[in-house]
N, C-alpha and C positions, 0 to 999 in steps of 0.2 A: 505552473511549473511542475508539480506532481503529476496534474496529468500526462504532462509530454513525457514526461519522464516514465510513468509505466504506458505509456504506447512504446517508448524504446525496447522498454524489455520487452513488451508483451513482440514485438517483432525484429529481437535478437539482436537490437543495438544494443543496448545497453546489458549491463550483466545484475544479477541477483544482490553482487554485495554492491554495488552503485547504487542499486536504488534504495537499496537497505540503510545504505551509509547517510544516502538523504533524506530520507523516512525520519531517522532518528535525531536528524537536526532538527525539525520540526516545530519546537519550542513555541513557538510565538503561535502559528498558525494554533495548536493544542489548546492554548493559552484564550485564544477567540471563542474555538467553540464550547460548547455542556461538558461538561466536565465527565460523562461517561464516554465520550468517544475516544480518549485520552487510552485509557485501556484497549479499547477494541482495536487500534489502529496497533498498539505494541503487540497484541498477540497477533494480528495478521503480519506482523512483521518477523514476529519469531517463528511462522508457520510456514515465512517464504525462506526464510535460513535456515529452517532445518528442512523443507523441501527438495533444496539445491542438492543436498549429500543426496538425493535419488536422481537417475539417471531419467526417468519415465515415471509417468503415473503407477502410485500404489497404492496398497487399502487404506494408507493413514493419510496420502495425500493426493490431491488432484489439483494438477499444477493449474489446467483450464480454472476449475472451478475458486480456487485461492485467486488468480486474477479479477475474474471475477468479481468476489469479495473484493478485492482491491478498489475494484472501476464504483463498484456502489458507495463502500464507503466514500470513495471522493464526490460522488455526485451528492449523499446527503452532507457532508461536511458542509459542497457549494452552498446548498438550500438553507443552512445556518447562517452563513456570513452574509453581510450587508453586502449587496450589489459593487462592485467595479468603478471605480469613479473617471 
């Protein structure tokens, strides 16, 4: 579900505060994994809202590179959780 969801944004269906707004429902998913990625997913989330207020990449942000971050943290998140049944 997250993932489709930043493929949307990452190719302009989707908007910065949608994914954001789903990001932060997250609960349970958090809840699953080590309790340090709990942190890291809310600052890549406060890094993609305060991103938005830039028009283009600047020296404090680079939109490529925040997705980026995005796409990995969800791949080791997957590597956490138990398999798909």
């Amino acid at each position: 579900m997250l993932q489709s969801a930043l493929n949307d944004l990452r190719s302009g269906a989707s908007s910065v505060q949608a994914f954001s707004q789903m990001g932060r429902q997250q609960d349970a998913l958090l809840q699953a994994l080590p309790p340090a990625f709990g942190p890291v997913w809310h600052q890549l989330l406060d890094r993609l809202e305060s991103s938005a207020l830039f028009s283009e990449e600047s020296c404090s942000f680079s939109h490529s590179e925040l997705m980026g971050s995005l796409k990995l943290w969800l791949d080791k998140a997957a590597q956490q959780l138990p398999p798909a049944q």
